[in-house]
N, C-alpha and C positions, 0 to 999 in steps of 0.2 A: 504494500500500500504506500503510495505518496505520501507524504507527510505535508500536513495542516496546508488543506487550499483555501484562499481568498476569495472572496467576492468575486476582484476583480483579474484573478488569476495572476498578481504580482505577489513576489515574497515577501511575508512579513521583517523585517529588517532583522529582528534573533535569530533567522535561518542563515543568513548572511554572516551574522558573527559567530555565530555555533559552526555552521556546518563548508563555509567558505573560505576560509581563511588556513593560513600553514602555523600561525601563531594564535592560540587559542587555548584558554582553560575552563572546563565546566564543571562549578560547584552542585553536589548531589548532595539535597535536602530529601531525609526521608527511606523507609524501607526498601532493598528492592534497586534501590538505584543506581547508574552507573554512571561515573563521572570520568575527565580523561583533564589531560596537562599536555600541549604538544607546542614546543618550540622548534622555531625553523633550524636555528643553530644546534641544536640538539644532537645527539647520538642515541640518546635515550629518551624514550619520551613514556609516559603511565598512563594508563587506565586503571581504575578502580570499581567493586561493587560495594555497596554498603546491603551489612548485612539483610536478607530476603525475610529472617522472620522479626513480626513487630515486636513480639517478647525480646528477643535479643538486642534489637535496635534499641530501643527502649533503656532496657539493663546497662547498655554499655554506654550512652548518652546520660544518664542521669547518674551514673558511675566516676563519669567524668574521662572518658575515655573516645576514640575516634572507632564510631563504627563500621568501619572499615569491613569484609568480610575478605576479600579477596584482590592483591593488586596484582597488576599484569606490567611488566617493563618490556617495550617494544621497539624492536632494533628498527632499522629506517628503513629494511621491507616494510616488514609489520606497520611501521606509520606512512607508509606509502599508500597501502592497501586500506586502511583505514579511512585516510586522507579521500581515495578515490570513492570508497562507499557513502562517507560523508557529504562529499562534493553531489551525487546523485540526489540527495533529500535533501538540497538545494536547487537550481535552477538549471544544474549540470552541472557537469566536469570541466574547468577550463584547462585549451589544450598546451597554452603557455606554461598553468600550474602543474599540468601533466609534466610537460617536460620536464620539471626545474624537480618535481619529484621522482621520475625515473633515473635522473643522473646520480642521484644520492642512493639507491639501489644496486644488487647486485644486476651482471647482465643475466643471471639465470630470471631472476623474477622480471625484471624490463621486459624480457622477451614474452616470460606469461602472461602478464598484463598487457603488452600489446596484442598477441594472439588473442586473448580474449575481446579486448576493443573489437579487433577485424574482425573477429566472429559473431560479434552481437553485429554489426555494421551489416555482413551479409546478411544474415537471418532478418533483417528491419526492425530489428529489436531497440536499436541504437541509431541517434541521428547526428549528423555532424552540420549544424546550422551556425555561423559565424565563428569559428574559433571555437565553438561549446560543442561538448558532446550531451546528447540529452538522450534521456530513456523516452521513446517514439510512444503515441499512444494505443500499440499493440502492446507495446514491452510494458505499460503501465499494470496492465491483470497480472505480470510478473517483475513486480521492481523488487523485491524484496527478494527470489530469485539471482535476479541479474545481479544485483550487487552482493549476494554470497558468492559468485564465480569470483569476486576478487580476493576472496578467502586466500589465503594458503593452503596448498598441503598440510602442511604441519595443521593448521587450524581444524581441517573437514576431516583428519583422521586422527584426530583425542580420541584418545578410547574415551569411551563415558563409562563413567563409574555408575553403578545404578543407585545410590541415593545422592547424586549429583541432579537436584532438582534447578537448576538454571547453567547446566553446561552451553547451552547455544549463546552466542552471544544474541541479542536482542532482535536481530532481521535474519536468522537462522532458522527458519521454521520447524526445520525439519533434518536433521544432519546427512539421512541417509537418499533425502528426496534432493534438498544440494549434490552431492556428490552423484545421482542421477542425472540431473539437468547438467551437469558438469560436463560430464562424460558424454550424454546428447549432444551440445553444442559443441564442444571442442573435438572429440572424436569422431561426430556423425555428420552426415551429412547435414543441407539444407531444413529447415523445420516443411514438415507435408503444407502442402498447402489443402483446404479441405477447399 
């Protein structure tokens, strides 16, 4: 699903600093939450959850403590891939910001995530309108989808633990139905046409 549309189909200006930008931090008030710290100068950059149940939240905030459940430190793949899923639950991908984030990446992931571009491009998943890349509104029934393909390896094959109740990150629907569509677009051919 897209995230939070307007009236008048422009973005609300917080998509723009949340989800647009290479320098950007998001404060997570509340259970359940997940917050991130990404500087451009960086090597490292975090994401965090705070913890998912309210008792615990709770306990640990009126304890006097940072509810913190789980942090994540993200080498500059990892905040690349991020960067690009973020960039989509905005108004697109820009292909300048693209670049200036491929360069900071290995050439093994550069070349995934471009493969993946040109493969959403073929399939009309993906549009390349001024310098932006945008999810077309076929790929819209799959944006949540299209921007797990920027996933990692590493990411679509965590083992899940089974009382690991919030393994996927957030637009993860499904770990085993990603690593499906994965595998259909980048290995298969064109999508059928009905």
């Amino acid at each position: 699903m897209l995230h939070l549309y307007s009236l008048n189909n422009s973005p609300f200006s917080h998509q723009k600093q949340k989800w647009n930008s290479t320098d950007t931090a998001l404060l997570a008030l509340g259970p359940g939450i997940y917050a991130w710290m990404f500087y451009e100068g960086s090597r490292k950059n975090i994401v965090w959850y705070n913890s998912f149940s309210m008792k615990d939240y709770t306990e640990k905030v009126l304890g006097g403590m940072i509810p913190i459940e789980r942090l994540i430190m993200l080498d500059n793949n990892e905040s690349a891939r991020r960067h690009i899923q973020y960039g989509f639950n905005y108004c697109g991908l820009d292909k300048d910001n693209l670049g200036k984030l491929l360069k900071k990446t290995s050439a093994l992931a550069a070349d995934d995530i471009s493969l993946v571009i040109n493969k959403l491009l073929k399939n009309n998943l993906l549009l390349d309108t001024q310098g932006v890349y945008k999810i077309s509104p076929l790929g819209e029934y799959l944006s949540d989808e299209i921007k797990a393909l920027f996933a990692s390896r590493e990411v679509l094959n965590k083992k899940i633990e089974q009382n690991d109740i919030h393994v996927a990150h957030h637009w993860y629907p499904n770990l085993k139905q990603v690593r499906r569509f994965r595998e259909i677009m980048l290995n298969g051919t064109s999508l059928p046409v009905c």
